[in-house]
N, C-alpha and C positions, 0 to 999 in steps of 0.2 A: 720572526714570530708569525703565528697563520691566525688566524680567527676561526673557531670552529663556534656552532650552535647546538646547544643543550635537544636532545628530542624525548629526554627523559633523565634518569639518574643514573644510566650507566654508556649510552650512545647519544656522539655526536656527530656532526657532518662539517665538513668544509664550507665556510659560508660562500666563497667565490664557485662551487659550483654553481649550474647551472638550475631550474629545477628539474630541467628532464634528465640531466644528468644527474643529479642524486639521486631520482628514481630509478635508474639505471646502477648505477654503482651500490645502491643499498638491495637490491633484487638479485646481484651474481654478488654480492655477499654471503657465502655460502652458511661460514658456520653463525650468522648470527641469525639467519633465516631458517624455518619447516622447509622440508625436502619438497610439502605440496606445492605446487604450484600458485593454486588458487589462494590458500593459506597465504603463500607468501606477498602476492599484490595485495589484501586483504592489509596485511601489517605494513607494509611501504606506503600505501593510503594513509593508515591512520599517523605515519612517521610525518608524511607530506604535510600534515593538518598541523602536527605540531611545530614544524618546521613556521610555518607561514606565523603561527601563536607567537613564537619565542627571538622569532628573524632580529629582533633587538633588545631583550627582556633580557636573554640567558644566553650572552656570548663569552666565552673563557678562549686565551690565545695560547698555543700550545708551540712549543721549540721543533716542532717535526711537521713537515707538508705532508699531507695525504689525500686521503677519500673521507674515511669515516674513520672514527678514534673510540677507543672504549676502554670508560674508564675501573681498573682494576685495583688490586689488596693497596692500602695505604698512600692514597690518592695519586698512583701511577697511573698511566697512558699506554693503552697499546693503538699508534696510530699505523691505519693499512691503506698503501699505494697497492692497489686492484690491478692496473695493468700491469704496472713494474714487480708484480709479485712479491713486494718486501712488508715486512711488518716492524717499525720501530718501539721500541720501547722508553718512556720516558720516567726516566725514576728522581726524586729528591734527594736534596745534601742527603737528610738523615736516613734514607733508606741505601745509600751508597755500597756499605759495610756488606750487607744482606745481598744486593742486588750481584755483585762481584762473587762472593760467596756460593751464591747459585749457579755460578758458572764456573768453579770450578773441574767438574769432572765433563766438561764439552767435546774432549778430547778423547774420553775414555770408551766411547762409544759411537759407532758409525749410524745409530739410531736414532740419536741425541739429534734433535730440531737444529737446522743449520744455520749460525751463526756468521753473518758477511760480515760486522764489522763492529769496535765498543769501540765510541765516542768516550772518552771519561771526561774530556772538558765539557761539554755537553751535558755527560752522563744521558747517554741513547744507545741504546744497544739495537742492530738494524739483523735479522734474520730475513729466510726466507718464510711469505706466507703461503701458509698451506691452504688452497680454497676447496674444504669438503665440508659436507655438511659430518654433523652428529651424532653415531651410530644409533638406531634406537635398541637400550640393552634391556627393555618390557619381551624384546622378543625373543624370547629366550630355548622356545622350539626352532627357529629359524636353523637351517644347516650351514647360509652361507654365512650366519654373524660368526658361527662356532668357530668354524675352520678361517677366518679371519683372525680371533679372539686367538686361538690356537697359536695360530704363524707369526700372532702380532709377539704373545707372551717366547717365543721358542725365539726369534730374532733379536727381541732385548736380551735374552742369554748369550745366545750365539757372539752377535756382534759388540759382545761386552768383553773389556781388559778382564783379567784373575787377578785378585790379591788372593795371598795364602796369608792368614793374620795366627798369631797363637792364640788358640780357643780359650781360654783360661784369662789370658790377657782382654781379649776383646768383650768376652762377657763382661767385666769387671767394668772395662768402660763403658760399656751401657748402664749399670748398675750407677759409676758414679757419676754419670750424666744427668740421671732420673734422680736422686739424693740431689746432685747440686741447682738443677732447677726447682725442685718443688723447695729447697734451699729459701733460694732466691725469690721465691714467689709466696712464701708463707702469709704475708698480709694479705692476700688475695684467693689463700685457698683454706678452708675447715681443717683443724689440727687431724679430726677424727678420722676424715677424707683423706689428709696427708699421708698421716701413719698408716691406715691400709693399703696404698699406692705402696707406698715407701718398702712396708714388709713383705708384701708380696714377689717383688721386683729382688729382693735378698733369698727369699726363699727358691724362686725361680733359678735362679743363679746358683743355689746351692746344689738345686737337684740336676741344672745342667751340666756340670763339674762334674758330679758323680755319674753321672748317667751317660757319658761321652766321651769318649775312651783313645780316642785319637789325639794330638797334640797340636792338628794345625785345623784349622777351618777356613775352606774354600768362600771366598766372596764375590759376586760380578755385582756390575751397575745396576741400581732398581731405582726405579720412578719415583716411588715412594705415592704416588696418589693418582693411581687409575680410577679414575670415573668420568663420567657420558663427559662430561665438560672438556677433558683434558684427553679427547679422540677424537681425531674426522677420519672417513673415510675419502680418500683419493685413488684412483688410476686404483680402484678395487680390493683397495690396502688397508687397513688399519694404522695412522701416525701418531705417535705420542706427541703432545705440546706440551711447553708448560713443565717444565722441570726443575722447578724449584725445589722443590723437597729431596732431590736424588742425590743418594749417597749408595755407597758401598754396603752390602748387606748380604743375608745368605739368598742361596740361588732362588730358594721359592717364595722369597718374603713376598713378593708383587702379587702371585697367583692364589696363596694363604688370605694376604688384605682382600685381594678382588673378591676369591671368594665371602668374604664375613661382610664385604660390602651386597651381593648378588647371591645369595644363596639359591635363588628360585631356578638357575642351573644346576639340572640333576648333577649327579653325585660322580655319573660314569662320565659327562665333561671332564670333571676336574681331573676323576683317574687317568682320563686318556690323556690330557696336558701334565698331568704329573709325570705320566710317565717318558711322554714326547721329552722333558724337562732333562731324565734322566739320561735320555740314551742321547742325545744331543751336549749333555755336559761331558758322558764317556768320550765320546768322540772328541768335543772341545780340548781334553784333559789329554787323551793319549793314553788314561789310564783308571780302571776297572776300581782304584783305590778310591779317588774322589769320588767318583760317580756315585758310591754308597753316604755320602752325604747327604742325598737329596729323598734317602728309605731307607738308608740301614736302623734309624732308630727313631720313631715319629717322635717320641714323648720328649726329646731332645729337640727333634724341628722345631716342635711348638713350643719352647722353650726358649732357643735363642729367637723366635719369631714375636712371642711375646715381647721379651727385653726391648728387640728393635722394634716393635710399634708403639711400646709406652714412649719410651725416648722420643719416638716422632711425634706422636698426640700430644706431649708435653712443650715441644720445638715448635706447632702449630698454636700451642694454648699460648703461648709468651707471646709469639710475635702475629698472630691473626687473627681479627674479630670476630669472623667465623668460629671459629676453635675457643672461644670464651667461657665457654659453658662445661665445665669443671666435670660437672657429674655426667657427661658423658665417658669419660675417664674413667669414673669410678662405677659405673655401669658395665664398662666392658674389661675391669678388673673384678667384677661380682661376679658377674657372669661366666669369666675365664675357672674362677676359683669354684661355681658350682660343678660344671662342668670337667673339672679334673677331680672331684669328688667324687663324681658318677665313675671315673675311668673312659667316658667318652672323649673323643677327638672334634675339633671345634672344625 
């Protein structure tokens, strides 16, 4: 066991460093650091300060050596060895289930954050750490975040496995995924709220069936939750961390969410990765038949796109504190449903 010290509610430090080495090891911390310079001695000060405050008030002993540990969803540990580039993960009995779960598809993707080694007597999972800092995505005129943003979304296609699933079938199971959680969760959520979820998510389904005429549906690996937190930039790249939520889904669901999460990229970003999206799944495929999945029919994208982000927003509302709040849910199902009213595309 290590002794680490509290320097607030989410970072700790190793108490047998040094202090000039903590100030050292929290400074080439990248992603928990501003890229400024000044900035970043600014916050390594006020960490020092706290440090010296808590040096015996707020120590908690953690099962993994490191530098600095930070603590994450459902009182897990992510502790990071800075020279040795590794990042451990420390999870509980009851998170066990979840935590394995998320590593499922590790294999299915040469993009997928790299994994050295699962501990399960421990339960520590040890990757490699990425040290970049945080793209800023305010900048959204910027050329080189674009063509970043661009290579980062065309590479998670690229170097993603194919499943072919039967469209008909797979819809269905989104539908009874979303039925059997809001299920499940009834004491916790407005009947009224429910039932609009619930029929919408039926309707969706109905008009995807009709509307989509093919009998297989192309899927590769999606992230399932791009945002500033869950990218650094390294060696001039874009890396995804953090993949808990990734599953199998259609090719554009990542670039669709990114967008409704960043809209403030103009419109001709998106066409140009839509269509980078396309001509790089032709090529994937070998064949001119898939590739029309990704534009032969938007009002069907957005459809199976829907199904798979209620199922995910629902998957985050059960199991994340974050994701609690119900009526965001029912917000971006109001909103889905004006907006296909209108005939517009979200």
């Amino acid at each position: 066991m290590n002794t680490f010290v509290s320097l607030g509610d989410l970072i700790s430090v190793n108490k047998k460093l040094s202090f000039l080495s903590m100030a050292l090891k929290l400074f080439s911390c990248k992603p928990l650091m501003p890229k400024n310079p000044i900035k970043r001695i600014e916050i390594v000060y006020k960490y020092l300060i706290l440090f010296r405050l808590n040096i015996s008030s707020n120590e908690h002993l953690l099962r993994s050596d490191g530098d600095v540990a930070l603590r994450v969803a459902d009182s897990n540990y992510k502790v990071i060895n800075i020279k040795d580039r590794v990042i451990h993960t420390i999870f509980e009995e009851e998170n066990e289930d979840k935590i394995y779960s998320s590593l499922k598809h590790k294999d299915s993707s040469s993009v997928y954050e790299k994994i050295c080694n699962i501990d399960k007597e421990n339960r520590i999972i040890t990757g490699v750490f990425y040290n970049g800092h945080h793209p800023n995505l305010n900048k959204t005129k910027s050329k080189i975040l674009k063509k970043r943003l661009r290579d980062m979304f065309i590479n998670l296609l690229v170097k993603s496995d194919i499943k072919y699933v039967n469209a008909d079938l797979y819809s269905k199971s989104l539908v009874a995924n979303i039925l059997t959680t809001l299920e499940r969760n009834s004491k916790n959520i407005m009947e009224e709220e429910s039932d609009l979820v619930r029929n919408f998510a039926i309707e969706t389904h109905q008009r995807f069936i009709k509307n989509f005429h093919d009998e297989f549906l192309l899927l590769t690996l999606s992230h399932g939750d791009i945002k500033q937190d869950n990218l650094l930039v390294e060696n001039n790249k874009i890396i995804l961390i953090d993949w808990e939520f990734c599953e199998f889904r259609s090719p554009t669901y990542d670039i669709m969410k990114f967008k409704s999460r960043f809209p403030e990229f103009e419109d001709k970003f998106y066409l140009h990765v839509n269509k980078c999206l396309s001509e790089n799944l032709s090529s994937k495929t070998k064949t001119k038949k898939h590739s029309k999945l990704t534009h032969r029919d938007m009002d069907s994208q957005l459809d199976i796109y829907y199904l798979e982000d209620i199922s995910l927003r629902l998957l985050q509302f059960e199991n994340r504190e974050f994701a609690k709040d119900f009526s965001k849910i029912v917000k971006f199902v109001s909103r889905t449903m004006q907006v296909n009213q209108k005939g517009n595309v979200v």
